[in-house]
Each structure stands twice: as C-alpha cells, then as structure tokens.
C-alpha positions as CSV (number, residue, x, y, z in Angstrom):
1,X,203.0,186.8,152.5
2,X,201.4,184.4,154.8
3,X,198.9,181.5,153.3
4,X,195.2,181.9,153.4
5,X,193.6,179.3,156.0
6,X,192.2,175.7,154.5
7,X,188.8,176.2,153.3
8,X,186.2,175.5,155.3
9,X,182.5,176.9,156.7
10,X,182.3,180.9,156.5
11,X,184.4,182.1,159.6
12,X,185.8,179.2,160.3
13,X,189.8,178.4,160.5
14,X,190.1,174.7,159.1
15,X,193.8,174.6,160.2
16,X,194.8,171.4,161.7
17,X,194.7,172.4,165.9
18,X,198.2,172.6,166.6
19,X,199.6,172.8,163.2
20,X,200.5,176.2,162.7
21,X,202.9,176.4,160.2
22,X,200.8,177.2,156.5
23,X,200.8,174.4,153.9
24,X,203.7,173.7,151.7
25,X,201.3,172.3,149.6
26,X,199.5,173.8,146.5
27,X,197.4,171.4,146.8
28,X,196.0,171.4,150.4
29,X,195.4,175.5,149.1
30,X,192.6,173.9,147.1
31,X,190.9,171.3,149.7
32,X,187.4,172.2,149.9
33,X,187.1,171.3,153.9
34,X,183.3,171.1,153.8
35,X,183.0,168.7,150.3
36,X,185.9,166.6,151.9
37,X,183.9,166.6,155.3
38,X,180.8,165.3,153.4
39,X,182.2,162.6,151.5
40,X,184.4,161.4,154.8
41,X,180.7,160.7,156.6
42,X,179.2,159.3,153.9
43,X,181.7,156.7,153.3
44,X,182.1,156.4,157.0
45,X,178.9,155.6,157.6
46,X,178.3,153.5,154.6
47,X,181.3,151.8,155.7
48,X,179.6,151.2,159.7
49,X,176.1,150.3,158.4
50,X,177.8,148.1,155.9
51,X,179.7,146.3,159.0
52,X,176.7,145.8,160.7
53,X,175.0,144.4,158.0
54,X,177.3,141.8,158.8
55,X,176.3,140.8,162.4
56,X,174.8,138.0,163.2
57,X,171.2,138.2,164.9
58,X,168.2,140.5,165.9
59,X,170.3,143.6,167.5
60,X,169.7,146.7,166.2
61,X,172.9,149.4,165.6
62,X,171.6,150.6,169.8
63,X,171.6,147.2,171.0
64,X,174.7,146.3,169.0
65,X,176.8,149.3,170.1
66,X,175.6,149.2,174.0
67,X,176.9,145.2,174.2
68,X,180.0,146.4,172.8
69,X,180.6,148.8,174.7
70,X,179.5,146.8,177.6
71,X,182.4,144.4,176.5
72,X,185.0,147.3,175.8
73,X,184.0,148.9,179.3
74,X,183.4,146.0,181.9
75,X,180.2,146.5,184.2
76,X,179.3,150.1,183.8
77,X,176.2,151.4,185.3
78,X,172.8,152.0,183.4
79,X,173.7,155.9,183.2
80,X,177.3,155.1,181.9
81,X,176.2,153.1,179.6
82,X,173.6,155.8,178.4
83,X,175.8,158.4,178.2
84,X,178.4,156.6,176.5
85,X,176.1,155.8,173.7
86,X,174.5,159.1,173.6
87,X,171.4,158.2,174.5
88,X,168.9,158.9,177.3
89,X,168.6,156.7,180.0
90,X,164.7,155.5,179.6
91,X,166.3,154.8,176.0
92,X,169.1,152.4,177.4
93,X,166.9,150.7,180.2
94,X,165.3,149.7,177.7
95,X,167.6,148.6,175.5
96,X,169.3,146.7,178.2
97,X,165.8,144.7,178.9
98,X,166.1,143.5,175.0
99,X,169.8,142.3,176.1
100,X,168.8,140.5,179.2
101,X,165.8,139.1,177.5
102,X,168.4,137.6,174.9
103,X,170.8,136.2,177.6
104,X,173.2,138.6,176.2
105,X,173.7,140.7,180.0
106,X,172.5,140.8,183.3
107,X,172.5,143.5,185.9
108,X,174.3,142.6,189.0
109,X,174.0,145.5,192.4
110,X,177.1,147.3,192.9
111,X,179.3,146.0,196.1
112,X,180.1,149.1,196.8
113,X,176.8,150.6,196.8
114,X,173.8,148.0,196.5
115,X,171.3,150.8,195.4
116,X,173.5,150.9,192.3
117,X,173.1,147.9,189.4
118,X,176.3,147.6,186.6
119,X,175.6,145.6,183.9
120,X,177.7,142.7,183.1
121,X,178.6,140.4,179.7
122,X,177.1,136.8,180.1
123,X,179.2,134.5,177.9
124,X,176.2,134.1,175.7
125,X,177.2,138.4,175.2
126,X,180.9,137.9,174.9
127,X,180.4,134.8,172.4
128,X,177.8,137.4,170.3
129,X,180.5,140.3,170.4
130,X,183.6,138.2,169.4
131,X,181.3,136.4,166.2
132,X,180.5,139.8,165.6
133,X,183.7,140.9,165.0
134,X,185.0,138.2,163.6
135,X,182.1,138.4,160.7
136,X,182.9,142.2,160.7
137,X,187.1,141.9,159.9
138,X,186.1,138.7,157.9
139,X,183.9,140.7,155.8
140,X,186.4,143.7,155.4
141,X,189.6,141.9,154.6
142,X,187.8,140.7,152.0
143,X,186.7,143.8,150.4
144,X,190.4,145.4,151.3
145,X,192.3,142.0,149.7
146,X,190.7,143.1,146.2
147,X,192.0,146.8,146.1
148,X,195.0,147.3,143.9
149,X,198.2,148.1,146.0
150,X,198.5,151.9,145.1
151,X,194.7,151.8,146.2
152,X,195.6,149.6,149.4
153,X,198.5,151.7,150.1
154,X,196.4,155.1,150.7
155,X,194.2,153.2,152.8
156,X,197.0,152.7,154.9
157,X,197.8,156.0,155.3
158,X,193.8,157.1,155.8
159,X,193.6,154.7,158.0
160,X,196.1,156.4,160.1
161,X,194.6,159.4,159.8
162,X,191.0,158.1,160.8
163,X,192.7,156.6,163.8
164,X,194.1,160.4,164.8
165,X,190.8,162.2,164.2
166,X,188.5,160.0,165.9
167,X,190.7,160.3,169.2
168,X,188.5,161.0,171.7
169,X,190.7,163.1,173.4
170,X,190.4,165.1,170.1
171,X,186.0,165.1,169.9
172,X,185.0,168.2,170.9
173,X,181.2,168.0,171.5
C-alpha cells in the first residue's frame, strides 16, 4: 500500500520535489501543508518587519532592500535593480532618486555602453548597510540568547531548512 501525498491545496502533491520515497513518519501523515504554510509567513514576516524595525534612518523596506541589494550585487543597472526587487522601473527610478538625495548611491554611465547608467554604493551607502546589519544580528542574537536550548536547538535545524527553501534556484515564480 503506498502512502497518501502530504496534505496540501485540493489537487496539489505537497511532496518534497525530489523526494520520492513516502514518509516513514506518522507524523508528517498528519502535517496540514497549508496551516504550516500560513504560520511559516507570518512569522517570517513578523520576523523581516521586526528586523527592519531595527534599521537606523528614514528608508523605507523599498529603499532598504534596493541599497542592499545594491551592496550584495555591485553596480547593476536601473532595470536590474527593478527587477531584482520586483518592482517596476518608474517605481525604482524613483526610489534610487531618495538614495542619491541621501548620499547613499550615485549613478555612474556604463564603460561599456555610455547610454547605460549602473548604480554604485557611496561609502555613506556601504557605512548605512553594514550599521544596518550590524543592528539587525545585534538585535537577533539577543532575542535567540534567551530561548532555552531544546528551543535553540530546533531553530538550528529550521534554520537549515529555511536556508534550503529559500534557494533561489528552488523559487519557482
């Protein structure tokens, strides 16, 4: 007799991709995929609004995300940088004015194609994105440093576990 899929939406098979051997355990029989689902982005993005909360400044989450990933990217173009946040490009001209206004970046031409601009990291931006983060693990260690060690253990372990689902080789859009 084989097992019956993890639950999930109506139609939908929840199994791990690449996992098909059926649970061993009872317990994963019982996992209600879409309750699980629900409480994973709430926390997650209590959890991220939470973190910002801890930021230093005037930026916004859009500002905030776009000079980090700025930092994380180099000097990517105006488009890049839109579609890397998910946004549309009026939407990040924009929000690269607020960061230029601040000092935070500036928009240097391309050398290989002048027509082209790539926004760049000042050290004003690269100052702002290391406090940032600094405040952010800061702030985090010490809300992790009061959990009891059965508690801190299965962090651990989620952690891992967020790490492998937010792989974006693994985000399907």
């Amino acid at each position: 007799m084989t097992e019956p899929p993890l639950l999930g939406p109506p139609g939908v098979d929840a199994t791990p991709p690449g996992d098909d051997a059926a649970p061993t355990d009872a317990a994963a029989d019982t996992v209600d995929l879409v309750a699980l689902s629900s409480r994973l982005r709430f926390a997650v993005a209590r959890l991220a609004r939470l973190l910002r909360h801890q930021d230093r400044g005037t930026l916004g989450a859009t500002a905030g995300a776009a000079l980090a990933s700025i930092g994380r990217t180099g000097s990517p173009t105006l488009g890049e940088l839109a579609a890397l946040e998910h946004v549309a490009p009026p939407t990040m001209t924009k929000v690269v004015a607020k960061l230029e206004d601040g000092g935070l970046v500036v928009r240097e031409s391309d050398p290989a194609d002048r027509r082209v601009s790539r926004v760049v990291l000042t050290d004003a931006g690269r100052a702002q994105i290391e406090e940032n983060r600094s405040r952010r693990t800061a702030w985090l260690v010490g809300q992790i440093g009061e959990l009891d060690p059965d508690d801190l253990a299965k962090l651990d372990a989620a952690a891992a576990v967020l790490e492998r689902l937010s792989n974006p080789t693994r985000v399907e859009r």
